[in-house]
C-alpha positions in Angstrom: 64.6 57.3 166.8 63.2 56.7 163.3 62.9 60.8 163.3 66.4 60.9 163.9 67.1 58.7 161.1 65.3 60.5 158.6 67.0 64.2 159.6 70.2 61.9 159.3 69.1 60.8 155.8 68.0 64.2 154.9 71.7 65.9 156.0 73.1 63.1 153.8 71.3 63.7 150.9 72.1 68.0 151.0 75.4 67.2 151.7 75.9 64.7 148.9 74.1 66.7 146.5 76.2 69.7 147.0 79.8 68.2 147.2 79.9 68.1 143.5 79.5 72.1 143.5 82.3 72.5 145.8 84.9 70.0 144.1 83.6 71.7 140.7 84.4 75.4 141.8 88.1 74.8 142.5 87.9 79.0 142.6 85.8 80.8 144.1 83.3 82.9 142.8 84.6 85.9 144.7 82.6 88.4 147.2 83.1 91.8 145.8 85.7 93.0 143.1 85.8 96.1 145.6 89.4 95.4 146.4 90.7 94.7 143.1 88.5 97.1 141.3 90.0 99.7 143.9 93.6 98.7 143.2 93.6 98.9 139.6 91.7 102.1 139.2 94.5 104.7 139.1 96.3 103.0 135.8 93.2 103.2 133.7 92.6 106.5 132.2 90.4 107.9 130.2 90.5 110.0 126.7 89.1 112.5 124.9 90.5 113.2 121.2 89.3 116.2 119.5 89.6 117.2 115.6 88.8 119.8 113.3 85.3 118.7 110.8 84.5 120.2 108.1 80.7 120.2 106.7 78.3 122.1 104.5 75.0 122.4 105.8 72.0 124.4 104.7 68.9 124.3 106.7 66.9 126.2 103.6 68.0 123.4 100.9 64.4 122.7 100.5 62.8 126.4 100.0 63.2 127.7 96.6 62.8 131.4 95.7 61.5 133.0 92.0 64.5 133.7 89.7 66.0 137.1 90.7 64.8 136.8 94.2 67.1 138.7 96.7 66.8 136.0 99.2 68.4 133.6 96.4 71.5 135.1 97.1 71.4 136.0 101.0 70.6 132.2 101.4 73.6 130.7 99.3 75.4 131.8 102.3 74.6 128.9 104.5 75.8 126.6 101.4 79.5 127.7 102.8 81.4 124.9 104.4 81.6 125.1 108.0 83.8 123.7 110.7 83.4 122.6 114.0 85.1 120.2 117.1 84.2 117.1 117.3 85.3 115.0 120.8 85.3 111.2 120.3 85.9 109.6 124.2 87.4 106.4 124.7 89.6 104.3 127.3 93.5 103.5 128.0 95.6 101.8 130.5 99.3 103.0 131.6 101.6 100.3 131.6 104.8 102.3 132.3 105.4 104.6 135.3 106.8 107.2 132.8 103.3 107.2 131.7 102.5 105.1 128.8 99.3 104.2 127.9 97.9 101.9 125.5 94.5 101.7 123.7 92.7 101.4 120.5 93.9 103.1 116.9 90.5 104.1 116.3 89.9 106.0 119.9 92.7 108.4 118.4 93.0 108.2 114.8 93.0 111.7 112.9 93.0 113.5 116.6 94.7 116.9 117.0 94.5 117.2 120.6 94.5 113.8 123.0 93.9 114.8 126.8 93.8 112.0 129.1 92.6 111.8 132.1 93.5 109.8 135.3 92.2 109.2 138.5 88.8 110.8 137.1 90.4 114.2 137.9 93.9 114.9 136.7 94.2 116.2 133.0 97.4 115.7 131.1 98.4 116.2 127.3 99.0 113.2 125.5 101.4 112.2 122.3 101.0 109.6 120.0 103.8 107.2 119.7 103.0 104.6 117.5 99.7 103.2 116.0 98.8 100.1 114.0 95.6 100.1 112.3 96.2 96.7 111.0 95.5 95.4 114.9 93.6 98.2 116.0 96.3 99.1 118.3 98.4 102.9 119.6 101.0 103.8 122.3 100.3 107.0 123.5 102.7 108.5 126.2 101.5 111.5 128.3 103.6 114.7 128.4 104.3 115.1 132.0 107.5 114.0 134.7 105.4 112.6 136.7 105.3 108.7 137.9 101.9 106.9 137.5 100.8 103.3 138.6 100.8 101.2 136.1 99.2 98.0 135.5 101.2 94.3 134.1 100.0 91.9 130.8 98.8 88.5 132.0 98.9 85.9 129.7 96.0 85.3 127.9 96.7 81.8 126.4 96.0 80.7 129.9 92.5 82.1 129.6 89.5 79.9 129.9 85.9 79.9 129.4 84.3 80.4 132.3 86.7 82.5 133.5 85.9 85.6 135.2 87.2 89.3 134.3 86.3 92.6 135.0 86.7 95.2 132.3 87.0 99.4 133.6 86.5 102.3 131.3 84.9 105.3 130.1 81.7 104.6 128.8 79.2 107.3 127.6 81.6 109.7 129.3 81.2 108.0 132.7 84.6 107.4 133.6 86.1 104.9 136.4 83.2 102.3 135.3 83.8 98.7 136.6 81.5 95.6 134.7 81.8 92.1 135.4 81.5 89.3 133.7 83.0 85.5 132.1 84.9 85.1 129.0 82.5 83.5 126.9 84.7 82.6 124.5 88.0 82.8 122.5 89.9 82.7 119.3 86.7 85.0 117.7 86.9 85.7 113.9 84.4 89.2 113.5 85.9 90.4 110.2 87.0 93.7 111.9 90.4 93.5 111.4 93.2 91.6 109.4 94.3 89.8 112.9 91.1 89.1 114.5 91.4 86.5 117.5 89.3 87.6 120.4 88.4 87.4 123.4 84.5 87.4 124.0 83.1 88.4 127.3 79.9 89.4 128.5 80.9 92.4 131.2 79.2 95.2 130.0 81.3 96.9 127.2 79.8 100.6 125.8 80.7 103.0 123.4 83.6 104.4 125.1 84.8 101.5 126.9 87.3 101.0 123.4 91.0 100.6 124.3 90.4 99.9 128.1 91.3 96.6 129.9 90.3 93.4 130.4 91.8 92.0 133.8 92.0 88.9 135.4 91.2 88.2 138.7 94.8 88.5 139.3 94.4 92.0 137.9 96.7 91.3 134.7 95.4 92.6 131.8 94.5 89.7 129.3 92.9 91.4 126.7 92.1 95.2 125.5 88.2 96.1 124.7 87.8 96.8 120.9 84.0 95.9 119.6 80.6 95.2 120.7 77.7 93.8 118.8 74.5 95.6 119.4 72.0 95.0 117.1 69.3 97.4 116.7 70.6 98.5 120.2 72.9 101.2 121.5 74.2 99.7 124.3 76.2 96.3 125.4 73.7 93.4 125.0 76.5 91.2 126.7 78.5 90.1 123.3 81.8 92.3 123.4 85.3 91.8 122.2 88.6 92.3 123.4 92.3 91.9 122.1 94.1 89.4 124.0 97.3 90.5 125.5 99.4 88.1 124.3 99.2 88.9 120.3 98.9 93.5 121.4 101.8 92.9 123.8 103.7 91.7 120.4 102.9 95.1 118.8 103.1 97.2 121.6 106.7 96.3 122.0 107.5 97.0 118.3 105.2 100.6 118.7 107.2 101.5 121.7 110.5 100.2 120.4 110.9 101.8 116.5 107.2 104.0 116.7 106.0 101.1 114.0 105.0 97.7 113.5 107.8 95.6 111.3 105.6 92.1 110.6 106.9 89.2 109.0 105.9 89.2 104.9 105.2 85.9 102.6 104.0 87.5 99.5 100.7 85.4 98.8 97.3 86.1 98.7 95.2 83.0 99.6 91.6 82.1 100.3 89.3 79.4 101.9 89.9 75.4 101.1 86.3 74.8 100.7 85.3 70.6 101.6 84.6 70.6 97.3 88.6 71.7 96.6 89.6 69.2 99.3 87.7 66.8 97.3 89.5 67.8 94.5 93.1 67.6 96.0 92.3 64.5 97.4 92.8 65.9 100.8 91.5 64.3 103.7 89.4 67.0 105.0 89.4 70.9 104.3 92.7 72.8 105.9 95.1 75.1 105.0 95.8 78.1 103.2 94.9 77.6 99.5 96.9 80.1 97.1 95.7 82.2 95.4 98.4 84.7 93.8 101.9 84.8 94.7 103.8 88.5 94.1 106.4 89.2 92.0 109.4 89.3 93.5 108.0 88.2 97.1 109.5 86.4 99.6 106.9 83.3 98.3 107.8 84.1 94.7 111.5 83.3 96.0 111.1 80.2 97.5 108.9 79.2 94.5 105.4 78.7 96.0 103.0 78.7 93.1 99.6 79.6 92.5 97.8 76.7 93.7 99.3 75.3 96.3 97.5 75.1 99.5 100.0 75.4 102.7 99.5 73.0 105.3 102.1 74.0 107.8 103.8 77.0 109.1 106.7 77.2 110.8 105.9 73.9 112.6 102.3 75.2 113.2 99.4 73.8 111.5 97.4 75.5 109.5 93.8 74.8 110.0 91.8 77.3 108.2 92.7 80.0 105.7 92.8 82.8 108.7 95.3 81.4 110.5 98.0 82.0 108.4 98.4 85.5 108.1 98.8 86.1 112.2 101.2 83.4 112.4 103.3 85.1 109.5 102.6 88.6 111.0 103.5 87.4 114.6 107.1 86.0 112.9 110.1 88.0 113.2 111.3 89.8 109.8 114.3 87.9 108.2 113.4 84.7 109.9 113.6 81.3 107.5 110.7 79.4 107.7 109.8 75.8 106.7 106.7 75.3 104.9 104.3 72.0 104.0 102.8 72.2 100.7 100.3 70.3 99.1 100.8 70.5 95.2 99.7 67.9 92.8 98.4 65.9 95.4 101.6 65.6 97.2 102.9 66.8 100.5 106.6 68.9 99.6 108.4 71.2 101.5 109.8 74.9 101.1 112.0 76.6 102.9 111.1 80.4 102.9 113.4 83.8 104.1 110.2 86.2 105.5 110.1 89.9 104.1 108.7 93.1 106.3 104.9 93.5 105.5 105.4 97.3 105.5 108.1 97.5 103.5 105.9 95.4 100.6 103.6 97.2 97.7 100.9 95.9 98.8 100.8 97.3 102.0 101.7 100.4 100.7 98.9 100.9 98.5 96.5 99.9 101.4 98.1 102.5 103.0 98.4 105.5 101.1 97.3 108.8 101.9 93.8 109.5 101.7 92.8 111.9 99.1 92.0 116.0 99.8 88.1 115.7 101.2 87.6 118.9 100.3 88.1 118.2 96.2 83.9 117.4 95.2 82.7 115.5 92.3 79.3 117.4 91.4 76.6 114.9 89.8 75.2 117.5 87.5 72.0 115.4 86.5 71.2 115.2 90.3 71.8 118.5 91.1 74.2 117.5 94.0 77.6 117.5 95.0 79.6 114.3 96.6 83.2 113.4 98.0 84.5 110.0 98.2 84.1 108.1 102.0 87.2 107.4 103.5 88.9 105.8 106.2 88.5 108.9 108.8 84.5 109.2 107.9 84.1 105.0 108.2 86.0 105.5 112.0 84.2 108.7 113.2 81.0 107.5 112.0 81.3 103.8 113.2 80.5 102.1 110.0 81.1 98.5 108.7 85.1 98.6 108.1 84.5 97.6 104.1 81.8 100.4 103.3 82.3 101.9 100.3 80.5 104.7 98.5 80.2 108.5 98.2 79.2 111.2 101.0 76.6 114.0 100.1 78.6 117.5 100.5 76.0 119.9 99.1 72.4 120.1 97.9 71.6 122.1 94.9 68.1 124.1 94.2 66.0 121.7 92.2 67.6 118.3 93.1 65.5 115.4 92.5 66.9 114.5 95.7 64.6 115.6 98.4 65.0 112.7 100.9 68.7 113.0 100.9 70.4 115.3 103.3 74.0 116.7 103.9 76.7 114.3 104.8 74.2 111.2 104.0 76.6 108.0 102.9 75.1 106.9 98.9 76.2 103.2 99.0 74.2 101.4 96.7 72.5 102.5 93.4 70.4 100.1 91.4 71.6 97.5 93.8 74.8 98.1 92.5 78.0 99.1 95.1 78.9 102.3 95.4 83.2 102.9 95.3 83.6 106.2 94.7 82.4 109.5 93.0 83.3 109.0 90.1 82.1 105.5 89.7 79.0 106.8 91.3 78.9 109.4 88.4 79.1 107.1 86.0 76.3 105.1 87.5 74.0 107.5 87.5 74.5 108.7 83.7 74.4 105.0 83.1 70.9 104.8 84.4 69.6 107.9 83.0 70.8 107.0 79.0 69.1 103.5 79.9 65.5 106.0 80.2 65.0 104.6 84.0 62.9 106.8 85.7 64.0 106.2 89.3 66.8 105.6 91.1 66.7 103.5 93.9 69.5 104.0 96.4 71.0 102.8 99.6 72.3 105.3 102.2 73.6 105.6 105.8 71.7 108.6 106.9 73.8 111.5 109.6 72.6 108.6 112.9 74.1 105.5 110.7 70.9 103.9 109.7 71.1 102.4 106.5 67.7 102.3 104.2 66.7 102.1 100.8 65.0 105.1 99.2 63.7 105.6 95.7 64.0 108.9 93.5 62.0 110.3 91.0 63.6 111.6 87.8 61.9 114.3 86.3 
């Protein structure tokens, strides 16, 4: 009998201790994502976007030859620019039976040719529709009458942490790949683009996997995979990024509609209310939107925000930190009038404002303009070397941080001091100072030589991205 009681007991106590699990999982961790994985599978594609590059190379930069040699000559050949393909892979998803697809701007930017293909077989010419660099963001639509499956947004406000998702892409090439994982996180602020709010997950994201989905387990997409963070690594380490679907769907529709974004426009430029300004403003804590500048003629300058103020209030939204008031005026429709709180002069006021279009403003257009002819070289005649400025295309290909600046090494002359410097190296720093562009750099470098420095020490992304500091000897 006492035996009995104690298995009783014993029962009790397993049971007891694992009804909180039960109650706590209201869903369940699932079996397999076999079904689910095997459903969505057709609407994801993958694609390849090739362009034409354009380098000088010489694989003799470092032999020299007497004055008068015939092999001077015969070798200068190799200093002529080349060009070659280059294929950058990435991911899509359809989300219209006509064939749609959506993915990132920087999976296609500067491409000639787009191929996509679906199914892991089936290879189809692709368009570009509309892209937005601003959000990382391009419609593609594939040139073909055919009808594809395609796959629905979910709504990713409803996201939690915790929640599972399952992303499926091309990474490394390998296409029709399925991760798991959680989203570990939301609302993240990376500093890649202007809009950042993303999703963080830990399914295994890759080089590749850009523009593919994020699904529920309802297989809705709630987010699109845009960054990973890998340090000293080349692979997913678990910390990758995603759009969520509710802010892209927003563009996608604009992209698809008129082939461009049209976001709303205030006019200010604004930065951080730090806890000492609060102080300062006898504000109760540090919020809002402090400003900076106001344009001329901007839809802020109309309404008579000044320089100073710090906006508290939106729209009816609040504004808790600086960053959250340029996606809430992006995400606003153009021509809409918008009520604003203001603190000036340690008093709360309103104004009523009437939003511009972002693209149509100056600013955007000077972020914007055409990047200049990479084929027009600066040559740095005390180093014996020739450079172009680094641009927009190089910082994509090349997967650099988004705000490098500096100059790339086009060609190598005979008796440069530069001997640990190689074609299409990135110069960003010299004498600790940032790099901008060639002729800056140009400057620098006279700069330093008139000041009788002996060496130059510089900072450079070498031709696999690893940034180092190496010094030169000046003869």
């Amino acid at each position: 009998m006492k035996v009995y009681k104690k298995i009783i007991k014993l029962s009790l106590i397993f049971v007891f201790l694992n009804l909180p699990i039960s109650f706590a999982n209201s869903k369940t961790i699932p079996n397999s994502f076999a079904d689910l994985a095997e459903k969505l599978m057709p609407s994801v594609v993958n694609i390849a976007s090739t362009q034409t590059i354009k380098t000088t190379s010489n694989p003799f930069k470092n032999f020299q030859f007497p004055p008068g040699s015939p092999f001077e000559d015969m070798f200068k050949e190799f200093n002529r620019p080349t060009e070659r393909q280059a294929t950058a892979l990435g991911s899509g998803f359809i989300i219209d039976k006509k064939g749609i697809i959506v993915t990132n701007n920087h999976v296609i930017q500067g491409a000639e040719d787009i191929i996509v293909s679906v199914n892991g077989s089936i290879e189809y010419k692709a368009k570009v529709i509309g892209t937005d660099p601003y959000m990382d963001l391009a419609v593609l639509q594939i040139e073909s009458d055919e009808k594809f499956e395609p796959v629905s947004f979910g709504d990713s406000d409803n996201a939690r942490i915790g929640d599972w998702v399952i992303a499926i892409g091309n990474p490394f090439g390998f296409g029709g790949t399925v991760t798991s994982g959680i989203i570990s996180s939301r609302n993240r602020d990376i500093g890649l683009t202007r809009y950042d709010d993303f999703i963080q997950t830990d399914a295994s994201i890759n080089q590749g996997n850009s523009g593919g989905p994020l699904f529920n387990l309802d297989g809705k997409v709630i987010g699109i995979n845009t960054a990973i963070i890998a340090p000293g690594a080349s692979g997913s380490i678990g910390i990758g990024f995603a759009i969520p679907s509710n802010s892209a769907s927003k563009v996608i529709d604009q992209l698809i509609k008129f082939g461009e974004t049209k976001r709303g426009w205030l006019g200010v430029r604004i930065q951080e209310v730090t806890k000492e300004i609060a102080e300062v403003e006898k504000l109760e804590k540090p919020e809002g939107a402090l400003v900076a500048s106001v344009s001329e003629n901007s839809p802020a300058d109309k309404a008579g925000i000044k320089a100073g103020d710090i906006i508290l209030e939106f729209d009816g939204k609040k504004i808790n930190t600086m960053r959250a008031l340029p996606k809430l005026v992006a995400q606003t429709e153009v021509g809409k009038k918008v009520q604003l709180k203001i603190w000036r002069n340690r008093k709360l006021i309103s104004k009523k404002v009437l939003l511009g279009r972002l693209e149509s403003s100056k600013e955007y257009k000077a972020e914007n303009k055409t990047e200049p002819d990479i084929s027009k070289y600066v040559k740095i005649e005390n180093l014996k070397i020739s450079v172009r400025n680094l641009n927009k295309k190089d910082i994509s290909e090349r997967e650099l941080p988004k705000n490098t600046t500096g100059v790339v090494v086009t060609e190598i002359f005979q008796d440069s001091p530069l001997m640990f410097v190689s074609i299409n190296d990135v110069i960003v720093e010299i004498q600790k100072k940032k790099v901008i562009n060639s002729d800056q750099f140009s400057n620098l470098v006279k700069e330093t030589i008139d000041k009788g420095e002996k060496t130059l020490y510089l900072a450079i992304y070498n031709s696999s991205n690893q940034r180092s500091y190496i010094t030169v000897r000046l003869k």
